[in-house]
C-alpha positions, 0 to 999 in steps of 0.5 A: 056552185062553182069547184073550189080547186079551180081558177076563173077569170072575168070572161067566164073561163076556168083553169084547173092546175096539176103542177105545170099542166092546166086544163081550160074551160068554161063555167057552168055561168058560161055556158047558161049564159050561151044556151044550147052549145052547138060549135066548138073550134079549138087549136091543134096539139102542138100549137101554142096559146097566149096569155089574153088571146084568143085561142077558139070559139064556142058557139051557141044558138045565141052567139059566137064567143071567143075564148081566152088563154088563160096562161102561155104554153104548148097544147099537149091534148084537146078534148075531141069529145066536144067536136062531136057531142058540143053539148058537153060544155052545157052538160058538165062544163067542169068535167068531160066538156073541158076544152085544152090541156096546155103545158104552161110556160109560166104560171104566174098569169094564174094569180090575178085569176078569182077563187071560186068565192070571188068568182061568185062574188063577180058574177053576182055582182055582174048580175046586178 
């Protein structure tokens, strides 16, 4: 069960947002998908993001996968967890294996992105 507070786009991405401040990460079907995560790469604080572009890697015993601004703006934390325990991302996608905080320039990306029933409905669908 996917959180219903969250946003998810069609690359298996999360958006959690609190005012003008989103958090990034992978969902659960993410991360089943990949299997065992053993690599995180991530931009710095005080870098920027593009809405649609890369932004870092995650990689796993099966595949190297970008991974995709979902809003533009200025990181303002990155979670150095997953550097040293990338298994978070596996363990609690949702939770401590969140990715990036990003100050967004505009918010208005976040609604062409699916609820948490839509996204289901997406990777049911996907599954077939």
């Amino acid at each position: 069960m996917n959180p219903i507070e969250l946003k998810y786009n069609k690359d298996h991405e999360y958006a959690r947002v609190n005012g003008n401040i989103v958090t990034f990460g992978i969902t659960n079907h993410a991360q089943e998908s990949l299997g065992d995560v053993v690599f995180v790469e991530l931009p710095d604080e005080g870098a920027t993001v593009t809405v649609g572009k890369s932004y870092g890697t995650v990689e796993s015993v099966k595949a190297v996968s970008d991974i995709t601004a979902s809003i533009s703006g200025k990181v303002i934390e990155v979670n150095t967890l997953v550097f040293d325990s990338p298994d978070l991302l596996n363990s609690d996608p949702y939770g401590e294996g969140w990715l990036l905080k990003v100050e967004a320039d505009d918010l208005s990306p976040l609604e062409t992105m699916m609820t948490a029933a839509e996204y289901e409905a997406f990777v049911a669908e996907e599954e077939h």
